[in-house]
MDAnalysis code that builds the backbone (N, CA, C; Angstrom):
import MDAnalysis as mda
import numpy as np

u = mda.Universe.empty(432, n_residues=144, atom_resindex=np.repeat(np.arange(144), 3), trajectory=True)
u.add_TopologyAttr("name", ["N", "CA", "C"] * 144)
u.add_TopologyAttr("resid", np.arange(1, 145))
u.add_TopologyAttr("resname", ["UNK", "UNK", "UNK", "UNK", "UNK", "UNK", "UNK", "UNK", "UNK", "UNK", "UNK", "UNK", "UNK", "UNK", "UNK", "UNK", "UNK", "UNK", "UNK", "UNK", "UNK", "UNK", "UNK", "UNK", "UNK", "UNK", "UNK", "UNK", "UNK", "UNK", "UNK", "UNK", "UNK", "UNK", "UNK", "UNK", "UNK", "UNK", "UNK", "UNK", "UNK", "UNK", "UNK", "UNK", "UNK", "UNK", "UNK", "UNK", "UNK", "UNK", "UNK", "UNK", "UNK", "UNK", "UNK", "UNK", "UNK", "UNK", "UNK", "UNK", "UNK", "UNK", "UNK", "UNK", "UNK", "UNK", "UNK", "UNK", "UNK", "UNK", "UNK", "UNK", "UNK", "UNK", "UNK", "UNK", "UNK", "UNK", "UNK", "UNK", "UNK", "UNK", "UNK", "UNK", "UNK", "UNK", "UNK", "UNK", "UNK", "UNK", "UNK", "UNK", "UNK", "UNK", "UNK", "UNK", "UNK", "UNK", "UNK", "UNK", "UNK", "UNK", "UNK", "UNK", "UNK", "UNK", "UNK", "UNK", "UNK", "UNK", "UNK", "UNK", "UNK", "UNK", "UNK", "UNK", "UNK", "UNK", "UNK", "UNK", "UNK", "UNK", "UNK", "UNK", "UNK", "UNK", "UNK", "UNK", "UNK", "UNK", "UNK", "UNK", "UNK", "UNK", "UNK", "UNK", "UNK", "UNK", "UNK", "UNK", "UNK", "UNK", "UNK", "UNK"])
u.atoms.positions = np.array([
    [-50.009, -168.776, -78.889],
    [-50.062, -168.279, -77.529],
    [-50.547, -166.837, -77.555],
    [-51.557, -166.549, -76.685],
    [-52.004, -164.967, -76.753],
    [-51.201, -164.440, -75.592],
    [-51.207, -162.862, -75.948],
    [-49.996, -161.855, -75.732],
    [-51.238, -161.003, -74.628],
    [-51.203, -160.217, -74.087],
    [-52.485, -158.771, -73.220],
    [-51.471, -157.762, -73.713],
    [-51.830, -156.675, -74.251],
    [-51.312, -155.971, -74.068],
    [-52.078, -155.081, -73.081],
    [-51.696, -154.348, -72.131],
    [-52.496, -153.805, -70.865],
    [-52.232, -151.970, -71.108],
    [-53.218, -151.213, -71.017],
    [-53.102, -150.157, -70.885],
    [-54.176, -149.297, -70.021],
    [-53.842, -148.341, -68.930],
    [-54.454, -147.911, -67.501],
    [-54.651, -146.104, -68.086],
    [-55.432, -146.032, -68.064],
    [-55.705, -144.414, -68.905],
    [-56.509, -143.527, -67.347],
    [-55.662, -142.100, -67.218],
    [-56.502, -141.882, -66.171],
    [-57.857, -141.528, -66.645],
    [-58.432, -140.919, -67.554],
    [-59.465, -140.318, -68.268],
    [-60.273, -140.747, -68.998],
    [-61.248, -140.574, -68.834],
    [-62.182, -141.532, -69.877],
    [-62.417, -141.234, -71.466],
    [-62.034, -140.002, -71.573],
    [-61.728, -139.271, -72.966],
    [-60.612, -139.837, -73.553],
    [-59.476, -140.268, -72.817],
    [-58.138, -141.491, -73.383],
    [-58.634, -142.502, -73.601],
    [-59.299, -143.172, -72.815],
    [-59.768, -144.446, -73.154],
    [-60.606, -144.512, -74.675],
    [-61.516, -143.933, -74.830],
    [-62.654, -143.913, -75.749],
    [-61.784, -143.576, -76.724],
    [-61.040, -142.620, -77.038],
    [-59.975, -142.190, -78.094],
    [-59.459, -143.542, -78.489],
    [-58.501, -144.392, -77.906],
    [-58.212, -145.747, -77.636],
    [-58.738, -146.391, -78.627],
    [-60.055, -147.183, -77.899],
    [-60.847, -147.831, -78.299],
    [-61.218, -147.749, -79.725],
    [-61.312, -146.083, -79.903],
    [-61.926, -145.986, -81.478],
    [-60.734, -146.477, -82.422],
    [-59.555, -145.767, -81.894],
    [-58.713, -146.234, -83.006],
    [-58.250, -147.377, -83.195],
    [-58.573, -148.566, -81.824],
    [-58.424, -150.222, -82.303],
    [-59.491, -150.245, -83.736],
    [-60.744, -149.562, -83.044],
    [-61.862, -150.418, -83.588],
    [-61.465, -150.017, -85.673],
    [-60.926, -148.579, -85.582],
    [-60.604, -148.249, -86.760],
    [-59.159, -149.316, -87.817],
    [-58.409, -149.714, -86.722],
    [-57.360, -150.550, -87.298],
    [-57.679, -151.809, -87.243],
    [-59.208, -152.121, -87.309],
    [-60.191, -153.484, -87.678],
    [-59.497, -154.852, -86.411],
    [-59.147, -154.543, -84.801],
    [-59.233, -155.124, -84.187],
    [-60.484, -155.920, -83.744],
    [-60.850, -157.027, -83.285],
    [-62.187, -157.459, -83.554],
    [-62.622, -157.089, -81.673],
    [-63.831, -156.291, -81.797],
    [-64.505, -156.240, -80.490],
    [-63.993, -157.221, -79.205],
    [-63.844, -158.972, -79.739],
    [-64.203, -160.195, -78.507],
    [-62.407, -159.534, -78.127],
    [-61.580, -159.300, -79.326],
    [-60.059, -158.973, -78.695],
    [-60.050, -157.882, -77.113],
    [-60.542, -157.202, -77.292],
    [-61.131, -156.396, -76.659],
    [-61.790, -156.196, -75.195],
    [-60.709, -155.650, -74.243],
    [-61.715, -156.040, -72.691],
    [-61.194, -154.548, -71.894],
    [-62.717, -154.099, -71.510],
    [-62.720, -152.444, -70.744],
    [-62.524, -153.018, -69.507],
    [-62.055, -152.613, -68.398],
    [-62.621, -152.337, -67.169],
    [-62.140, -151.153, -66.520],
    [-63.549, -150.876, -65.933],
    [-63.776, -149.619, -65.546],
    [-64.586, -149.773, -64.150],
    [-64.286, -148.500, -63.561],
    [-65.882, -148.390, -62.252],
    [-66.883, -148.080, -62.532],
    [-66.659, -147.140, -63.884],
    [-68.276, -146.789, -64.139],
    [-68.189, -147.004, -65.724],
    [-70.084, -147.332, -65.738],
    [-69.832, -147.762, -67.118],
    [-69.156, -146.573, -67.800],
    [-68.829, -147.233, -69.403],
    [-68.517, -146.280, -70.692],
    [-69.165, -146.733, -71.538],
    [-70.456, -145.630, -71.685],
    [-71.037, -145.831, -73.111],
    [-70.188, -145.475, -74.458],
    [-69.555, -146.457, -75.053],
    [-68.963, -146.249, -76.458],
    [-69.873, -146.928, -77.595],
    [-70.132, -146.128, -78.823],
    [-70.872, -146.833, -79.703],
    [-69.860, -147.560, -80.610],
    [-68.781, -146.996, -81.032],
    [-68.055, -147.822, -81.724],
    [-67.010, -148.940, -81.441],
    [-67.635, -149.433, -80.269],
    [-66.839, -150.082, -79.181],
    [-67.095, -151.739, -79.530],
    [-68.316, -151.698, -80.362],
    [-68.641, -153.334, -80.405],
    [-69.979, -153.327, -81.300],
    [-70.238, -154.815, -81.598],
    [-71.596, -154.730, -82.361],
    [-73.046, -154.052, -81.393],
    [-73.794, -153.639, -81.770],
    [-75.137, -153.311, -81.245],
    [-75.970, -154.446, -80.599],
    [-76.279, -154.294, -79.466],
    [-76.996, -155.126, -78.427],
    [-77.754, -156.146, -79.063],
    [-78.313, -157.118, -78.704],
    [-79.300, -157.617, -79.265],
    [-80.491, -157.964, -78.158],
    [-80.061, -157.730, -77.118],
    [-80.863, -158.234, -75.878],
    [-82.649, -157.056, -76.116],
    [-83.017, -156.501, -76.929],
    [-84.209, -156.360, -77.318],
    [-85.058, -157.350, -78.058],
    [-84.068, -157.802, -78.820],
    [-85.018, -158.844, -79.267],
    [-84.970, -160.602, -78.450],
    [-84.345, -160.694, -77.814],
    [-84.191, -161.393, -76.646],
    [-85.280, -161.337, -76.144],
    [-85.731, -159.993, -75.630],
    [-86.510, -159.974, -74.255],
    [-88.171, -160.230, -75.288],
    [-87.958, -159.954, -76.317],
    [-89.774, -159.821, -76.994],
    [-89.857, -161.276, -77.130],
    [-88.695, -161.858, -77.946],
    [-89.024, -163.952, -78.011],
    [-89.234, -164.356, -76.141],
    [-88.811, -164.053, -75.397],
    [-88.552, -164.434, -74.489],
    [-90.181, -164.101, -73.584],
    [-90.797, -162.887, -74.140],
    [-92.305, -162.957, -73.793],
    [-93.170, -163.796, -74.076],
    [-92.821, -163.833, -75.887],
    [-93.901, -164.783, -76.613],
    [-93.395, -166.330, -76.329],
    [-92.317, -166.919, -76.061],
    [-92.350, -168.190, -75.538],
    [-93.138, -168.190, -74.287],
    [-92.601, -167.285, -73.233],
    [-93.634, -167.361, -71.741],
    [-94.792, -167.264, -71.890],
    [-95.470, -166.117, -72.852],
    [-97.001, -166.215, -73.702],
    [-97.407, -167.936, -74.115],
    [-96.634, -168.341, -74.663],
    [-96.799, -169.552, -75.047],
    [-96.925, -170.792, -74.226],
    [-95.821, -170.620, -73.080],
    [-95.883, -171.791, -72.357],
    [-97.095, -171.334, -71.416],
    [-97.397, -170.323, -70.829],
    [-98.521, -169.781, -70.327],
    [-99.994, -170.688, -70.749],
    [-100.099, -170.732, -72.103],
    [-101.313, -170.732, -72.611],
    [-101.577, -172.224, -72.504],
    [-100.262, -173.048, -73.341],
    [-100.198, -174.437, -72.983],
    [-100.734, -175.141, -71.173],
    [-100.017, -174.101, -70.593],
    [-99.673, -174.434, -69.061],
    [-101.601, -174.117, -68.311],
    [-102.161, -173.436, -68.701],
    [-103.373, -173.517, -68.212],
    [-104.391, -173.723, -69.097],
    [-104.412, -173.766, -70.553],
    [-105.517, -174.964, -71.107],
    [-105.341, -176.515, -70.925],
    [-103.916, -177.273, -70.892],
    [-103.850, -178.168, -70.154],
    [-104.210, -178.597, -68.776],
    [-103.774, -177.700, -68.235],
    [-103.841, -177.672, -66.775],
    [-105.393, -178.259, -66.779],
    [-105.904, -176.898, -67.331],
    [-107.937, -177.072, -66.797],
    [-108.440, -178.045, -67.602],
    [-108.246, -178.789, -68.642],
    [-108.707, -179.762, -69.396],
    [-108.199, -181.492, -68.406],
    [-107.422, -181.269, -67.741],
    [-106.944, -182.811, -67.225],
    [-107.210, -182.730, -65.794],
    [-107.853, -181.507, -65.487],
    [-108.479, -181.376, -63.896],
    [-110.242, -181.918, -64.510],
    [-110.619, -182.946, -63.465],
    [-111.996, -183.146, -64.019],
    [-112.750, -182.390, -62.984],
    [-113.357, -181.436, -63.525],
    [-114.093, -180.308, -62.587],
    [-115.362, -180.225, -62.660],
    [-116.630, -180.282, -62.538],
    [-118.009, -180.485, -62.571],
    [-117.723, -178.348, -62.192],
    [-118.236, -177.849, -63.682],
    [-118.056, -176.507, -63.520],
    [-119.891, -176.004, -63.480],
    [-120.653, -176.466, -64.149],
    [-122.085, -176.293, -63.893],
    [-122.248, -175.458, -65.415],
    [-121.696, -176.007, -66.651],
    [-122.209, -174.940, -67.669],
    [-120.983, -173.697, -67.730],
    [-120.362, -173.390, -67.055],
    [-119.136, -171.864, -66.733],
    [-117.933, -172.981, -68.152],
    [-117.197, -171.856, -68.340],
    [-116.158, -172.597, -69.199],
    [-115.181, -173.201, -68.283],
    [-114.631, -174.376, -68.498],
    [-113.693, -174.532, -68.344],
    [-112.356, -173.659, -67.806],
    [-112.126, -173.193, -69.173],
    [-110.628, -171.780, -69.067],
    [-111.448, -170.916, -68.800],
    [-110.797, -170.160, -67.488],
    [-111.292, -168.890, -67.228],
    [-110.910, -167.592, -67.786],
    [-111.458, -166.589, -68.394],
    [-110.551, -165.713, -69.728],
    [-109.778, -164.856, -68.221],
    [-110.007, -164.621, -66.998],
    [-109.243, -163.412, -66.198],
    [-108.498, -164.175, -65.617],
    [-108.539, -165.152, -65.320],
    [-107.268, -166.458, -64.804],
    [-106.395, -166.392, -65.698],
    [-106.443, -167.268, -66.850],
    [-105.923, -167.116, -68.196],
    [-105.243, -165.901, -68.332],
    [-105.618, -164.738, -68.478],
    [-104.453, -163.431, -68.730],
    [-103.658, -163.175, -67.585],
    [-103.938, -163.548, -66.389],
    [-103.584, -163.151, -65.318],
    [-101.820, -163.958, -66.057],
    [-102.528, -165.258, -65.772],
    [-101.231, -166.213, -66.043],
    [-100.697, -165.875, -67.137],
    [-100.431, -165.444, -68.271],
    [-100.416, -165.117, -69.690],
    [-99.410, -164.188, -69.275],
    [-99.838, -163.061, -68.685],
    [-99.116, -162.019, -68.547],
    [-97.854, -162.026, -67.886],
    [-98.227, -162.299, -66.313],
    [-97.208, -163.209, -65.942],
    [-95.821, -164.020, -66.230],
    [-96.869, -164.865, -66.830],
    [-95.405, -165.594, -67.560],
    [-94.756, -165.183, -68.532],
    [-95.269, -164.407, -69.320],
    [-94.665, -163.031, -70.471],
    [-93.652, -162.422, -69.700],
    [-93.898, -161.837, -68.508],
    [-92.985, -161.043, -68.346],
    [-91.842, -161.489, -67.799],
    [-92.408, -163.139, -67.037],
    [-90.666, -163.604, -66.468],
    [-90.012, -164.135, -67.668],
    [-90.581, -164.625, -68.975],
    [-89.887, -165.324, -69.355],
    [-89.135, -163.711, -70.457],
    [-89.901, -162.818, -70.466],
    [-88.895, -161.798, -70.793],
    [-87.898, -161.506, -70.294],
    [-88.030, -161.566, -68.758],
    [-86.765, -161.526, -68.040],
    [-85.766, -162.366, -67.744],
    [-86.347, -163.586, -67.762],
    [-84.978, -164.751, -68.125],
    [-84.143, -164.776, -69.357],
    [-84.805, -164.308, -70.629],
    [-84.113, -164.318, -71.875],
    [-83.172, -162.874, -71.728],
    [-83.456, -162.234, -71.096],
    [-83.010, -160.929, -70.848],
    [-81.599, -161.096, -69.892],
    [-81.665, -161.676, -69.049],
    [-80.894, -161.969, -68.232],
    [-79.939, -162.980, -68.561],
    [-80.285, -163.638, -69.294],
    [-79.865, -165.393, -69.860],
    [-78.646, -164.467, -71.016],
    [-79.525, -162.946, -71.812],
    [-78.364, -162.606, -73.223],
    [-77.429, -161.883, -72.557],
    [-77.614, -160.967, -71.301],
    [-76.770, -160.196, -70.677],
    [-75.756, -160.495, -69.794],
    [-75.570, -161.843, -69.444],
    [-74.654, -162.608, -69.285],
    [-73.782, -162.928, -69.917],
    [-74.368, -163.591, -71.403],
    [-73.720, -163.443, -72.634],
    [-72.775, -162.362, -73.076],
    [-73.172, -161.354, -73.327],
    [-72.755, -160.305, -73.819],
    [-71.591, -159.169, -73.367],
    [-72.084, -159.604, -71.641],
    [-71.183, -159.267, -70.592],
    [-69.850, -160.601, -70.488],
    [-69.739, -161.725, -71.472],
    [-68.734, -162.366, -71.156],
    [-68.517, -162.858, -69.566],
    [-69.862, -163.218, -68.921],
    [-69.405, -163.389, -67.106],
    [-69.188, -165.029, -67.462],
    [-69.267, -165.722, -68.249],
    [-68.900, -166.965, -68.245],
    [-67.739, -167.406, -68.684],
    [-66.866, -166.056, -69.104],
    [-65.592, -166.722, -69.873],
    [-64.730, -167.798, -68.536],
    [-63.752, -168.289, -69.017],
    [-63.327, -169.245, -68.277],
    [-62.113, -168.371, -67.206],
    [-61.196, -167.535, -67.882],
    [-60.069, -166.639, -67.547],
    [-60.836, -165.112, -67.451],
    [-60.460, -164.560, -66.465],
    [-60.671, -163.476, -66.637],
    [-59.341, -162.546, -66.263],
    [-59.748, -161.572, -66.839],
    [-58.351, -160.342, -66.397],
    [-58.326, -160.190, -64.808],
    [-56.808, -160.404, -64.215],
    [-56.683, -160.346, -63.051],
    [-55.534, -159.437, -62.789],
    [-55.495, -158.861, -61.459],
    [-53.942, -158.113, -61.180],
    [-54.648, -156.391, -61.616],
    [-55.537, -156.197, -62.057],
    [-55.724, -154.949, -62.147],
    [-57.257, -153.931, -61.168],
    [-57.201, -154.719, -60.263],
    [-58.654, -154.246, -59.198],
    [-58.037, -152.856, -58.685],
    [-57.186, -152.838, -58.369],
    [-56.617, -151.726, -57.616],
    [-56.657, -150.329, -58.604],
    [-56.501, -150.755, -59.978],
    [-56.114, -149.097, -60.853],
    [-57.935, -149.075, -61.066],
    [-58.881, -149.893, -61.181],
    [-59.831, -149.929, -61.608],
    [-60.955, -149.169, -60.299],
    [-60.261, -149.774, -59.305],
    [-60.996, -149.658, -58.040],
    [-60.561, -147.760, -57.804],
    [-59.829, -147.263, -58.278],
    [-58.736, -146.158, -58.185],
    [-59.244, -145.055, -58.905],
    [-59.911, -145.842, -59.819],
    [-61.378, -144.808, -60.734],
    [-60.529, -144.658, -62.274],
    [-59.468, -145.289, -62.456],
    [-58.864, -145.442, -63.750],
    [-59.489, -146.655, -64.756],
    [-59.099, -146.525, -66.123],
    [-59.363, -147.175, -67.103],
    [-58.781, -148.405, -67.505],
    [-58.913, -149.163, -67.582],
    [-57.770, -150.915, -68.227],
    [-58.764, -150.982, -69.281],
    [-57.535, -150.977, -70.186],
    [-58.493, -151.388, -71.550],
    [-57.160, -152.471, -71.766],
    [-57.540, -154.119, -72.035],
    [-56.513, -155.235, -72.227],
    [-57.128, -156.000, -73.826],
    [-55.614, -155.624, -74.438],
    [-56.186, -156.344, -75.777],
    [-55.193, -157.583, -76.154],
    [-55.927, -158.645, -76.187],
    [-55.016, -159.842, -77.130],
    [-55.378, -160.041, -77.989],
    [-53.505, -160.202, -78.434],
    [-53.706, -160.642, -79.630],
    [-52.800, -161.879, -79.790],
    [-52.774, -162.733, -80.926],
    [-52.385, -163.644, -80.941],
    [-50.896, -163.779, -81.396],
    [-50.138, -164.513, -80.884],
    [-48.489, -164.535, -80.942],
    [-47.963, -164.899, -82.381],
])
């Protein structure tokens, strides 16, 4: 059975103090839940992002489905072009680019969800008011 232990810090200099010394007595990051009104950049707060390399696969697949998506496209359209190519190279990048950049932004969006934990099933409740109040909840479980 997991335990919260709950602690409301008015200062953000308490909190971060906090935090370091879980992270130093090898508590594991996922134990681990801030809430705050405004962010807190802590570096020793958790592993290092990964949502950069997220967002670059997440171009070159959209690059990819891009390229698939309009050499198919223009090859199964039967078009009487007069001699002109087929694929048009400024159509083609138009779309290329395009889809690079949403599908950067879906992978982007798709890890920061992740990372932000908005899918856990339970979330911390009962504390909107100290948070909303401009104070710190830092809630750690651990296991019984």
């Amino acid at each position: 059975m997991a335990k919260d232990n709950v602690t409301i810090f008015d200062s953000r200099d308490e909190a971060i103090a906090v935090l370091r010394e879980l992270k130093r007595q090898g508590i594991p990051s996922s134990s681990i839940t801030v809430m705050s009104s405004e962010p807190l950049h802590i570096e020793t707060a958790g592993s290092p992002s990964r949502i950069k390399g997220f967002a670059i696969v997440g171009g070159f697949v959209g690059a990819i489905f891009a390229v698939l998506l309009t050499v198919l496209t223009s090859r199964r359209v039967d078009i009487v072009t007069g001699g002109m190519p087929i694929v048009s190279p400024w159509a083609f990048g138009i779309i290329v680019f395009e889809l690079s950049a949403l599908g950067a932004i879906l992978f982007t969006l798709g890890r920061m969800i992740v990372e932000s934990r908005l899918l856990r099933r339970t979330a911390p409740s009962g504390y909107g008011d100290a948070v909303a109040g401009g104070k710190i909840v830092v809630v750690v479980s651990a296991e019984e």
